[in-house]
N, C-alpha and C positions, 0 to 999 in steps of 0.2 A: 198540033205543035205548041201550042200558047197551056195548053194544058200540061202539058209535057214540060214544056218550060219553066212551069209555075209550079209542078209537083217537084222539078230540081231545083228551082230556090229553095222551097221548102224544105228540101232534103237540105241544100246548103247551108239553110237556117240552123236546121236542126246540129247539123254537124259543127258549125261556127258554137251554136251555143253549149253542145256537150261540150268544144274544146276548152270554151270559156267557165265551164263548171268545172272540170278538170284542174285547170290552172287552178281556179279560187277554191279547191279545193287544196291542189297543190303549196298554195301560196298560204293558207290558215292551218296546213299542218307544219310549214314552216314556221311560221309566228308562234306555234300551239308548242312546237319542237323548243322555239328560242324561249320561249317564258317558263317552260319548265328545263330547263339548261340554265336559265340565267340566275335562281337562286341556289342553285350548287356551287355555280361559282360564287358567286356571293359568300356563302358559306365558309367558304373555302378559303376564302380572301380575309373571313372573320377568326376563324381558328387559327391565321398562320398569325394575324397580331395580337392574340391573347396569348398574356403570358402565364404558365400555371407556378403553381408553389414549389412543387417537384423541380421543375427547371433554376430558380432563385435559387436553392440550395446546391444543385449541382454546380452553377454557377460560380455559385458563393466559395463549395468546397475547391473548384479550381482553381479560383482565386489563390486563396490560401495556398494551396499548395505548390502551385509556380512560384508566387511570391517565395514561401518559405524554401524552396528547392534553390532560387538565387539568390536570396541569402544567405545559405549554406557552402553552395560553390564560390562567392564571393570568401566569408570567411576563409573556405580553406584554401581559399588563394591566396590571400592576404599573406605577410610576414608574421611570425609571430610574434614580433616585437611590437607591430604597430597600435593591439589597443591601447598597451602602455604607453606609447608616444603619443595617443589622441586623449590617455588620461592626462598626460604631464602639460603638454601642452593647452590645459585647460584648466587643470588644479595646480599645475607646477611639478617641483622634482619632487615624488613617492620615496618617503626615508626607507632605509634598508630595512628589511625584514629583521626583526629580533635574531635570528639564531644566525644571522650576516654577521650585526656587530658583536654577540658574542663570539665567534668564528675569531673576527680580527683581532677579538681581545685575548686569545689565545684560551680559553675555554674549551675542555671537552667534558664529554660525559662523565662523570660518577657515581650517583647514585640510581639506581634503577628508577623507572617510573615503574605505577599502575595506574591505566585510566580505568575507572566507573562510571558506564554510561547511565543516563537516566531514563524517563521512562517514555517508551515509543520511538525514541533514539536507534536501539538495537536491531539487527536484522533477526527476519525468524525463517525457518522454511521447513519446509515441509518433507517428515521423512516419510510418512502411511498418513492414507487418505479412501473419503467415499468413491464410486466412480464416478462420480463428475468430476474428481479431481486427478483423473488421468493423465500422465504426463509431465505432470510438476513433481517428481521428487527430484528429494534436492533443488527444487528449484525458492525463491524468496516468496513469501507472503506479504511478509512486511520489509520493506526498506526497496530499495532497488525502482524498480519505474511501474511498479504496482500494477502491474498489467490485469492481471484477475481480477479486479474490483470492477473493471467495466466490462470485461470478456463472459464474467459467470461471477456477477454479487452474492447469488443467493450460497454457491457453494462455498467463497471466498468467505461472507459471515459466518457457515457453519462449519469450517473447519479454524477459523479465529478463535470462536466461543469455547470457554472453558464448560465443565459440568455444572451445572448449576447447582447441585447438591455438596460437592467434594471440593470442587476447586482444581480439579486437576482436569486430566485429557479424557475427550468425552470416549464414549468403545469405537475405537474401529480409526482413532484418528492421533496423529503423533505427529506434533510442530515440535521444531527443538529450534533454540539458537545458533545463531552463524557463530564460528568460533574465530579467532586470530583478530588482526587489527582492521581487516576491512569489515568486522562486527560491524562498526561503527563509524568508520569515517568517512563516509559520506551516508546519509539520508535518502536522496535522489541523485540520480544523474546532476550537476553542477551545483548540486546544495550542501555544502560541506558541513560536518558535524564537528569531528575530531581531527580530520586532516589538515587542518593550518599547521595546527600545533603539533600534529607528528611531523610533519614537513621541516616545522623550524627547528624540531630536537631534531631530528636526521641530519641537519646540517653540520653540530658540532658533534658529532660522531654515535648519536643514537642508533639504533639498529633494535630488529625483532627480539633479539636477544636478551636486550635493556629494556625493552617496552612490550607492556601486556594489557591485555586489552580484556578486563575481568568482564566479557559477556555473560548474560543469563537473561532467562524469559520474564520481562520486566510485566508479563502477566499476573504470574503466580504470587502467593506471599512468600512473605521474603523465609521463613523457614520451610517452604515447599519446594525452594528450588533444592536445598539440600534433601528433601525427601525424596524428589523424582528424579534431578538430576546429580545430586552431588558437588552443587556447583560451590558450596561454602569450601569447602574440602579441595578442591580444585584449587578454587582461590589459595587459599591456605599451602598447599603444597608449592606452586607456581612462586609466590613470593617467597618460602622459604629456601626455595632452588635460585633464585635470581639472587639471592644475598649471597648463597654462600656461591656461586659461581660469580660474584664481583667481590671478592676479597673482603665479606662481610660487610660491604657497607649496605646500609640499611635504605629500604625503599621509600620515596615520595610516592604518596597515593591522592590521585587527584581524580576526586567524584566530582560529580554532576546531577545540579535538580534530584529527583527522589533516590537517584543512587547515592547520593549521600545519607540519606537514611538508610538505603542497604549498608553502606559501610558500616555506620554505626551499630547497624546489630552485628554484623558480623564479628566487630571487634568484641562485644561481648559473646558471641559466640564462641569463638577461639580460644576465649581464655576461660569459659565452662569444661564444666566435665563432662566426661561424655557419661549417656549417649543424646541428651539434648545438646551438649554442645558437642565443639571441636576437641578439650585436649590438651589444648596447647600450654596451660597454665597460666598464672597471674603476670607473669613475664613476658608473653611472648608478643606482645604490642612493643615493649619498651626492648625487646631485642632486634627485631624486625623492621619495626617503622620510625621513618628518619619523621618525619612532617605530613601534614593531609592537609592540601589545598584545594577544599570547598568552594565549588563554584555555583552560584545560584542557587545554594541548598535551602529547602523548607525544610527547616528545621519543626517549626511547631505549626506545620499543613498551610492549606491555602484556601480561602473561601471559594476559587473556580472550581475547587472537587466536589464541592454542597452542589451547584448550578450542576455542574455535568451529571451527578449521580441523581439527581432529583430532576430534573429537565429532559436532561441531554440536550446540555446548549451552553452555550457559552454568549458571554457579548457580541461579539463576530457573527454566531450562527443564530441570534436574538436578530439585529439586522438585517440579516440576508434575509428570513424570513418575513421580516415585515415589508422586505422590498418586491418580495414575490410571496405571495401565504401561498398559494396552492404548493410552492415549489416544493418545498422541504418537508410542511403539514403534511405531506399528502402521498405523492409517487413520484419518482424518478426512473424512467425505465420501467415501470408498473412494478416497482417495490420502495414502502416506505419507508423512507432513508430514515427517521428519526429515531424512527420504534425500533427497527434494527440498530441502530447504535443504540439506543437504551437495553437492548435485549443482551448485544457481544459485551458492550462495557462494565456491563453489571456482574458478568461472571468474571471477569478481571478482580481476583483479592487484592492487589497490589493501590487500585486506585481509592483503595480506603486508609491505605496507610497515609494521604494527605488531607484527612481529613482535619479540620484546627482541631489543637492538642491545648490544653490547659483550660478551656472553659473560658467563661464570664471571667475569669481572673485576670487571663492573659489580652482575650479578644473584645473585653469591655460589655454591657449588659444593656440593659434596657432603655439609660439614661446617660451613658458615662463608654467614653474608649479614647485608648491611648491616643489615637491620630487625633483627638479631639482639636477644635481648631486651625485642624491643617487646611492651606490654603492651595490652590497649583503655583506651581514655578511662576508663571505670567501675570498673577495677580503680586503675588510677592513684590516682583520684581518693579512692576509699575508701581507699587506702593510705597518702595524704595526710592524708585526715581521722582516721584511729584509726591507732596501735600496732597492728601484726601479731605476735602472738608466732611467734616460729621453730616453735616447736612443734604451731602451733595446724593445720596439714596446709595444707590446697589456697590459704587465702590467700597463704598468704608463697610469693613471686616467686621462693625458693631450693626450692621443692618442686614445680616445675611441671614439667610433660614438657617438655624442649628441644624448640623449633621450629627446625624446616629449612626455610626459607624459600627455600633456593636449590635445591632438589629440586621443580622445577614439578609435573612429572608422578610420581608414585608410585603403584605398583601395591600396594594394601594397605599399612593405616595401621601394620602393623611396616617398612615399608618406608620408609616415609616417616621413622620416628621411631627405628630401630635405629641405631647406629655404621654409616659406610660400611664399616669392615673386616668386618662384622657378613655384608654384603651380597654373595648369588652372584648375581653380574649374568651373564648370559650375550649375547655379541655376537650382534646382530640383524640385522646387515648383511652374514652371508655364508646366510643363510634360502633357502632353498628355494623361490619364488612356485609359483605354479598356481592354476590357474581349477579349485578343486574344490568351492569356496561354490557350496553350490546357489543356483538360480536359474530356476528352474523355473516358479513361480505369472507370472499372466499382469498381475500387480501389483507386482511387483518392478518397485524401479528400479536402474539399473546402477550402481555407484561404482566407485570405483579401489581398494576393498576387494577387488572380489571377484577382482581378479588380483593379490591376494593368496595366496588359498588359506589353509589352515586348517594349515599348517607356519608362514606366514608370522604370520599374526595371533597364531600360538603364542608364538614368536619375540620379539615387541615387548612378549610381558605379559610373558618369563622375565628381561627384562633390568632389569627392576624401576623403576631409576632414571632419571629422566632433568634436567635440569640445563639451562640458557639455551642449552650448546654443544652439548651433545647432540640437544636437541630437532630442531635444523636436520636431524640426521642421523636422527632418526624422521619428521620430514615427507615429506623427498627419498625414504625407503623403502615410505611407508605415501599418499604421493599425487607421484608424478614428474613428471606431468606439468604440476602448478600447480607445482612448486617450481622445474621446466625453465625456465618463464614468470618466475619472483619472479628466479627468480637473474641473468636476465639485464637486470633493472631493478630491483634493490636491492641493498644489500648489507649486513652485521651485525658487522663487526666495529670494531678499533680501528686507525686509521693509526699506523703507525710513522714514517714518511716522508711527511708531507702535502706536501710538494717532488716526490713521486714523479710523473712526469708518469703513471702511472695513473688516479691521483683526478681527473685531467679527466674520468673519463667520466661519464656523467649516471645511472649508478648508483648511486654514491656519494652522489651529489648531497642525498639526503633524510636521509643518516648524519650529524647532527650530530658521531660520534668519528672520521666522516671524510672533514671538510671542513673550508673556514676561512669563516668570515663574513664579509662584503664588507671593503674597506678603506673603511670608511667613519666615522669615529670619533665623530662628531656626531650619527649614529644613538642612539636607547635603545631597549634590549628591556624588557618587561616579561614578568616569566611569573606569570599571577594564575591560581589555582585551589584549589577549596574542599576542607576536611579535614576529620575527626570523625565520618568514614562508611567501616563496615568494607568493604574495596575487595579483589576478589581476587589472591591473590599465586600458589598453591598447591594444586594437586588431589590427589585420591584416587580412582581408577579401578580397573575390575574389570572382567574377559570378560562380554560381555551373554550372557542364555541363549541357548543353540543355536538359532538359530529363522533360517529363511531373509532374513526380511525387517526383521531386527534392523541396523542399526549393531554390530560388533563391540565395542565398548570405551562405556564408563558411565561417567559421573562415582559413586562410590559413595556415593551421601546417607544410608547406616546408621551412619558414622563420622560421631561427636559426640565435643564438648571433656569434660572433667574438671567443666565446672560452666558455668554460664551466660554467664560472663565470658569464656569459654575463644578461642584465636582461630579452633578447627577448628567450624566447625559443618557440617551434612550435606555431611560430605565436601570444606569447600573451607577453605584456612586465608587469613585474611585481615591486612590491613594497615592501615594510616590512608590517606585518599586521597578520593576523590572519587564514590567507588562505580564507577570504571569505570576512572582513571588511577591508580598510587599514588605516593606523594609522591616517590619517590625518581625516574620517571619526569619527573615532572611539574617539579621543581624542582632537579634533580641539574645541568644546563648553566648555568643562568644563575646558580643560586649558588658554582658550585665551578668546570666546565668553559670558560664565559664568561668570569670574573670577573676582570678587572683585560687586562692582557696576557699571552694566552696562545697558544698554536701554533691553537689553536682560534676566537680573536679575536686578532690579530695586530694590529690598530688599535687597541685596547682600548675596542672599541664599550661605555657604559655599560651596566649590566644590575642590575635590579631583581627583586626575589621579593617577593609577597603572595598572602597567604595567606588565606584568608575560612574563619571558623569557623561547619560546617553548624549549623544551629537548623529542627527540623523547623516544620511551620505547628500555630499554635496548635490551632485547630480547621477543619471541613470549609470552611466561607466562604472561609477562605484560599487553596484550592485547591493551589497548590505550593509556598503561603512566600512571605514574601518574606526571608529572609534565609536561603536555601537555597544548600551547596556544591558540591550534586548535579550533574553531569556535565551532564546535560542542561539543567539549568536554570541562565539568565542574569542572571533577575534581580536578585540580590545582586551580580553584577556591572555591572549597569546604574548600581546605587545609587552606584557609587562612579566614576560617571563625571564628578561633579563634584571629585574629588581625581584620578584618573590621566586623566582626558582635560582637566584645567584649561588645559593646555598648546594646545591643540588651536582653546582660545574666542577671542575680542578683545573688547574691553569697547565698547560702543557710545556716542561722543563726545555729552559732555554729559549720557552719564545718570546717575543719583545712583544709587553702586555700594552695594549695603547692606550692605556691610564694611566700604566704608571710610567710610558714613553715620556709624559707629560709633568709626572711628577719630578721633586728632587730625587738625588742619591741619597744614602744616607749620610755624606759625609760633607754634600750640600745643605741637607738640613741639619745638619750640627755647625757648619758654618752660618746658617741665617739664623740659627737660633741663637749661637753665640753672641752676631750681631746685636741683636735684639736686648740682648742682657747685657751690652756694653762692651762687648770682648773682643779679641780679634778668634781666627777662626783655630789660632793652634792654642789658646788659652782657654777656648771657649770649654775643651772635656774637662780641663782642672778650675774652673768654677764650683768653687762652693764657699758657703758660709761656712763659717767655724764656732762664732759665739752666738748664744742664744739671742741678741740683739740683732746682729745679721740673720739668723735663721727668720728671725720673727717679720723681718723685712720681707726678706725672699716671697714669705708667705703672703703677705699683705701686699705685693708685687702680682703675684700671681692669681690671690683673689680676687682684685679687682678689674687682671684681665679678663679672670671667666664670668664675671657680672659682667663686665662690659658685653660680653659675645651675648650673655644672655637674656639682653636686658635693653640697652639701646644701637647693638648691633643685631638683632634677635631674627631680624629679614636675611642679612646678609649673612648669618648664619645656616638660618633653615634651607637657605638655598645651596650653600658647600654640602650640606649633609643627604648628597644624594642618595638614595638606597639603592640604584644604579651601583653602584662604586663598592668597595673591597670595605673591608672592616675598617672604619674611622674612627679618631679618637679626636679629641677636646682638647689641646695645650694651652694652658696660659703659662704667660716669662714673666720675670721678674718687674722686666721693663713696662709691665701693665699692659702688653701687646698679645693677642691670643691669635691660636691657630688651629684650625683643620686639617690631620692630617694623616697617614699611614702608621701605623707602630714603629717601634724601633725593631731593625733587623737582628739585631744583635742578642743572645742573650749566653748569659742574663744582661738587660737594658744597664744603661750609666745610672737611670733614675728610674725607680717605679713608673710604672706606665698605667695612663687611664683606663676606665674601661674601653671594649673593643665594640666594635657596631654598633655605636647612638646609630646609625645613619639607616639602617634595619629596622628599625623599631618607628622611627617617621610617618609612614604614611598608614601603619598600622592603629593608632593610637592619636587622639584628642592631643594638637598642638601646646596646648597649656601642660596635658598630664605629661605627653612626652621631655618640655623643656622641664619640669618639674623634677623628671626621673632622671636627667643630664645635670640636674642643679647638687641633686642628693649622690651619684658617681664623683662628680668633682667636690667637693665636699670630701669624701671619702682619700679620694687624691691627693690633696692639699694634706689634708693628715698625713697621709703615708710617707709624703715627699719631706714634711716636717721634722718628722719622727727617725725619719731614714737619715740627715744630719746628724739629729742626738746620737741617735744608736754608732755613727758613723766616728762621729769625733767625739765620743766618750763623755757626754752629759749625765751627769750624777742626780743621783733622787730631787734634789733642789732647783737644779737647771729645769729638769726635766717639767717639774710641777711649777715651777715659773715662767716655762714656754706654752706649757698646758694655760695658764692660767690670762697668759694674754690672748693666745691664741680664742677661749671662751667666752672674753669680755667681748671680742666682735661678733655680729650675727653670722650665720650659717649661711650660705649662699644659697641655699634652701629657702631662709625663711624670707631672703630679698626679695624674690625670684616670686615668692608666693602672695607676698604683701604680708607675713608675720612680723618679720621685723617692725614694722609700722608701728602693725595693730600695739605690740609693746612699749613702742615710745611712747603710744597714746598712753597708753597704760602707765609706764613710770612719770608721764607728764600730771598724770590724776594724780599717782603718790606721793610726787612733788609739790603738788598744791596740799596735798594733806599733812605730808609733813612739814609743809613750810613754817607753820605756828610750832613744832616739835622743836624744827632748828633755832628757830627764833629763842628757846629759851636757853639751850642749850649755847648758843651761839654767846647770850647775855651772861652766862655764869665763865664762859672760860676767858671771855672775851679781855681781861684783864693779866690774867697768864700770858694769853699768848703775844698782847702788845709788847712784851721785855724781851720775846724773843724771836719775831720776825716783823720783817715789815709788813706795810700792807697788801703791797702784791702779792709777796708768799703765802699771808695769810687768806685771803681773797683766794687763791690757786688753791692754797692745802683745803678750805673748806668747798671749792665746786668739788674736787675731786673726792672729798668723805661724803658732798652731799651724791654723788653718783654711785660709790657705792653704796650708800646706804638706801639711795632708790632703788637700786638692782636686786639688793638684800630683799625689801619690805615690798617688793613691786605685787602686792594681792595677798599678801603671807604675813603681816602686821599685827600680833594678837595682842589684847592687854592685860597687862603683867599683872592684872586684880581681876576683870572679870571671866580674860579669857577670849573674847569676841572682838570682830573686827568688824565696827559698824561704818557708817557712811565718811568719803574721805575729806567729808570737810569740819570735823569733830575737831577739837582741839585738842592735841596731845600733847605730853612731857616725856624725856627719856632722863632717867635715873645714872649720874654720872659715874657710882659704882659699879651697878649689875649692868649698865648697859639697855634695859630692859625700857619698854615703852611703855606708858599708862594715859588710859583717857583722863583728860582734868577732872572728870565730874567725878571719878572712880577716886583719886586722892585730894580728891575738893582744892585743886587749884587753878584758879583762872588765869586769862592768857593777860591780865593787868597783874596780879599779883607775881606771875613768872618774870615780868620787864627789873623786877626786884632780888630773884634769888641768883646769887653768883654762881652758886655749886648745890643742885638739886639731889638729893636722897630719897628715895624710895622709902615707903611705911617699915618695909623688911630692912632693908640696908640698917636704918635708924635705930630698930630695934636690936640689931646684932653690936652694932658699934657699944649700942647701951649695955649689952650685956657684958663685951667684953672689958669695957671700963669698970 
């Protein structure tokens, strides 16, 4: 039993303890379970709080696009009146749009327009293409929201690119231009090009009809688009149908930027013979075109076409790069943006036509340019407002670094800013080329760098300088085969012989220094374009790092000015201008080259300059201003369509004009003129003089009202002569009172009428030259109005030459106006002291005669007024009656009381003690005649 007993604990034993290794077995695969379970969750817990990159962008683009999705629906919930009420009430009341008040002025349409887009401006699209360009015909390339440049770049560059041999469309691919007026008026979706200003002519009664929109592929050179497309001829036909379908009235043609130089050739074209030209004869400018109002035109190029075609870059794209270098250097999208635009731009012929025209003559050289001295607006201005002391350092204008403005291109800013003697240029044009630029990655794109070689690209940085004439000979080295293309359809210099029958060729054609402007004299040019905006003149360049797929040569954006004013910023030096043209470009023809009769206008077609002062936009609502100079934007040019296109309107019969609501009748202004001359208003039409005495009044009444307008009223003049306003004339009345005002209705007028539109010619034209050419019309007036008495009431040869004669003893309102008059008094005040010792003897020989028969007042009276003539007589013109000569005016002189005639003392040996003695002075001749005939 006890054994028994003790073998069942034992079993119990045994059993307790299998249970208990059981358990602890059960119990460590639990724990074994939870330790490997517990870092999955862990894991798990770690991965849901990382956040990856992937997500931030998805994020990010959600953002955006909720955002931008209620902003959207807000807008177009909005009224549409209300940005305008969140503009006004923030800038105030927005004045009427131009083509409103001439609306209300009773303006409509009359002479047709043509716009000429310039370049990049124009829509192009696509008619045949490779197959990657599937689906886009007819669809835009350029213009419109550009979609293919980020959808498929590479095909989008290579159906851009013209041939690189020919210049025309490469095989297999045919871009042509948008036609009609949405060519061009708009750029992008809300970016307006030309639509303001069709907007504003639409309002006084414009239509497709009246407005053409001379599209062409502002690719091509300009005599290729008549080769491929016929677009001269186009043109050509299109304006010659709008004239005669508007009752022959003749077209306004208003280019833009380098479409103004297509005009230009074209206008030579037209009147070529064929088959290099049109056709059309030497007339068919002066039948056809009323005016051509030039907007932002480079006339003689622009140094940004050196940077883009040598670079491809510009200031803009100089910074971006330096604010990211891989960006641009490198890939975007895994294609290099830059080499691609070096590669599309280069087969563009057209963007050689801006290249500067005239050399070192025009754009200045090595030591010397026209801008020389120019300061910015802000330095000016503060220099105006406060005293700079000389000493106080970088203010004063005499402690600045000279600018060299006529060194386009400079390799390093001691280059730029040293002495040329200073300077080892070495000749780049006997270089060594070779293909040793690597080229190797399978992203490379090819340029005309790389058959350069790395001797070649040496070459062009050792030469340091380069200059308007130079540069021609870095392009022709550093891309030959666009320069092969330019040179045989442009050309950069100046005519020495515009007769040379060379300049027929239609190369020339776009070179304003060499060509002539039609023989059309009835023509006006206008060249309007904005200023107050630093515009590039001048680079600073530097070798790009070694790297394969660099562009060799940089704009260097580490060079900065002396201070904030300075004209050098990252690397570019700039000038006044319009941020793309610079003034001298822009207005150097029509103010200097055009201007009057010159070998360059040989008809002396009129030509006008204005200028529009940039004002950036107040705040964001404004969007781009409206009273912006900037290059691209028109609208500040739009505004002033009702002063340079007044010409252009016809007023519509019967409707009440609201200027001249404001004016007199004519029968009011004959009554306030009346007034004015002392009359009542029904005496006022039989006002006239009748005797030369009276006449001579009138005149001297009315002269000195137009000196007065011109002279100490000369503000509140220039302010009546709006060019806003209808054709203005000049009045002055007797009463010495002058007036600004409308012509007479009547004709023929009661009196000769001044000239018509001083008021037109104001902001075209230098305030002095302008009051000048107002001084020289009234002038002319005053004669007419003189003359128109004599003739009137019967003055005989005698009157006539005694009205004449007083009328000429006054100065000219000319010479007031100029300061001649002066400079002559000074002048007869010298004569007066030189003849004063002449009168002196003279005065002593008669002086005895004349006491028996006047007093002494009269006598005192009759000798100032012989001494004035006789100063008017001798005034520089004084010669002596022995030797001939008229030396210095303080000589002693005698005049001979027979002949009249003047002799130096020393010439008849009598001194001014010996003269206090003779009563009645004789001449050597006189004396001897007397002797002979006793």
């Amino acid at each position: 039993m006890p054994l028994v007993q003790r073998r069942k604990a034992a079993e119990a034993d045994k059993a307790s303890s299998s249970d208990e290794k059981i358990a602890r077995d059960a119990s460590e695969d639990e724990d074994r379970k939870k330790k490997e379970s517990s870092p999955r969750k862990k894991g798990k817990a770690g991965e849901k709080s990382r956040w990856s990159c992937l997500d931030n962008c998805c994020w990010f683009v959600g953002c955006v696009c909720t955002v931008w999705w209620l902003l959207l629906f807000l807008y177009n919930a909005m009224p549409s009146s209300f940005p305008q009420y969140v503009t006004e009430a923030i800038t105030g009341p927005l004045p009427d749009p131009p083509g409103v008040k001439l609306k209300n002025e009773g303006l409509a349409a009359k002479h047709p327009v043509v716009f000429v887009p310039g370049i990049v401006t124009g829509g192009l699209e696509l008619w045949e293409g490779h197959e990657c360009a599937e689906g886009l015909f007819r669809k835009r390339l350029w213009g419109g929201t550009f979609g293919e440049v980020y959808k498929r770049p590479l095909c989008w560059v290579e159906h851009m690119s013209l041939d690189n041999e020919t210049g025309l469309d490469p095989s297999g691919i045919r871009v042509r231009p948008v036609t009609g007026l949405v060519a061009a008026d708009y750029f992008m979706p809300g970016y307006f090009v030309w639509a303001v200003l069709i907007h504003n002519l639409a309002r006084i009664g414009y239509e497709e009809k009246t407005m053409y929109m001379a599209a062409y592929d502002w690719r091509l050179s300009f005599q290729n688009t008549e080769v491929r497309d016929q677009t001269l001829s186009r043109i050509k036909s299109h304006i010659e149908m709008m004239v005669a379908t508007n009752g022959g009235k003749k077209a306004v043609v208003i280019p833009h930027s380098m479409g103004v130089l297509y005009f230009l050739h074209f206008m030579k074209w037209v009147e070529a013979p064929a088959p290099m030209g049109g056709g059309g004869g030497p007339d068919w400018c002066s039948k056809h075109i009323k005016a051509i109002m030039n907007i932002g035109g480079p006339f003689l190029g622009v140094p940004k076409a050196v940077a883009g075609l040598f670079s491809a870059e510009a200031k803009d794209i100089a910074v971006a790069r330096a604010i990211a270098p891989g960006f641009l250097s490198n890939d975007i999208f895994r294609v290099q943006t830059l080499q691609h635009v070096m590669k599309m731009s280069r087969t563009w012929d057209s963007t050689m036509s801006m290249i500067p025209k005239g050399g070192d003559t025009i754009w200045g050289g090595l030591d010397w340019s026209p801008e020389e001295g120019y300061l910015p607006s802000k330095i000016r201005q503060r220099m105006n407002d406060s005293q700079v002391s000389s000493e106080s350092g970088t203010n004063s204008s005499g402690s600045r670094a000279r600018v060299n403005y006529g060194r386009i291109i400079s390799f390093g800013k001691d280059a730029a800013e040293s002495p040329s003697s200073e300077i080892e240029m070495i000749d780049f044009r006997d270089a060594v080329k070779g293909q040793n630029l690597a080229n190797t990655t399978c992203r490379d794109v090819w340029t005309e760098y790389h058959d350069m070689g790395i001797e070649g690209v040496r070459a062009v940085a050792e030469h340091r300088v380069y200059t308007a004439e130079t540069v021609l000979d870095l392009l022709h080295f550093v891309a030959p085969k666009m320069m092969a293309r330019g040179s045989a359809h442009f050309s950069y210099g100046i005519a020495d012989d515009l007769d040379d029958p060379k300049y027929k060729h239609y190369k020339y054609w776009s070179n304003p220094l060499e060509t002539k402007l039609p023989r059309a004299s009835d023509i006006e040019i206008f060249s309007m374009y904005g200023v107050g905006i630093p515009t590039e003149r001048a680079y600073i360049y530097k070798l790009s790092p070694s790297a394969e797929c660099y562009i060799p040569f940089q704009i260097d954006t580490s060079f900065e000015g002396e201070d904030e004013d300075s004209c050098l910023k990252d690397g570019v030096y700039t000038v006044d201008g319009d941020e793309t043209v610079p003034v001298l470009s822009a207005g150097f023809m029509c103010a200097k080259g055009w201007r009057g009769k010159t070998r360059f206008n040989p008809s002396g077609i009129r030509t006008y300059v204005r200028e529009y002062d940039h004002a950036p936009p107040a705040n964001l609502l404004e969007g781009r201003g409206t009273q912006s100079g900037a290059h691209v934007d028109r609208y500040d040019f739009t505004r002033s369509i009702d002063r340079s296109f007044s010409f252009a309107f016809s007023r519509n019969e019967g409707f009440p004009n609201a200027t001249t609501a404001v004016k007199m009748t004519q029968e009011e202004r004959r009554s306030s003129r009346a007034k004015e001359r002392g009359c009542s208003a029904m005496e006022g039409a039989q006002y006239n003089p009748r005797t030369v005495e009276e006449v001579f009044k009138d005149f001297k009444g009315r002269r000195a009202a137009l000196i007065k307008a011109l002279t100490t009223d000369v503000e509140e003049f220039y302010q009546q002569c709006d060019p806003g306003k209808e054709n203005l004339c000049l009045y002055g009345f007797p009463s010495e009172q002058w007036e600004v005002n409308l012509p007479a209705e009547e004709v023929p007028p009661e009196l000769p009428e001044p000239v018509l539109g001083i008021n037109f010619a104001r902001d075209g034209m230098h305030e002095k030259d302008w009051i000048s050419l107002v001084a020289v019309h009234s002038d002319s007036w005053l004669l007419a109005v003189a003359f128109y008495f004599g003739a009137r009431f019967g003055f005989d040869k005698a009157d006539r030459k005694r009205l004449s004669n007083m009328i000429h003893d006054l100065p000219t309102i000319f010479e007031v106006v100029t300061g001649t008059a002066k400079k002559q008094e000074k002048a007869k005040s010298s004569v007066a002291n030189h003849s004063g010792s002449k009168s002196k003897s003279t005065s002593k020989g008669r002086a005895p005669e004349s006491r028996g028969k006047y007093t002494r007042e009269l006598q005192e009276k009759e000798e100032d007024e012989e001494l004035d003539v006789e100063d008017e007589e001798e005034n520089g013109e004084t010669l002596c009656g022995a030797c001939g000569e008229n030396t210095a005016a303080d000589d002693f002189w005698i005049c001979c009381d027979l002949c009249q005639r003047w002799f130096h003392g020393t010439c008849v040996k009598i001194t001014p003690a010996r003269a206090e003695h003779i009563k009645q002075y004789k001449c050597p001749s006189c004396n001897n005649k007397r002797v002979r005939t006793t």
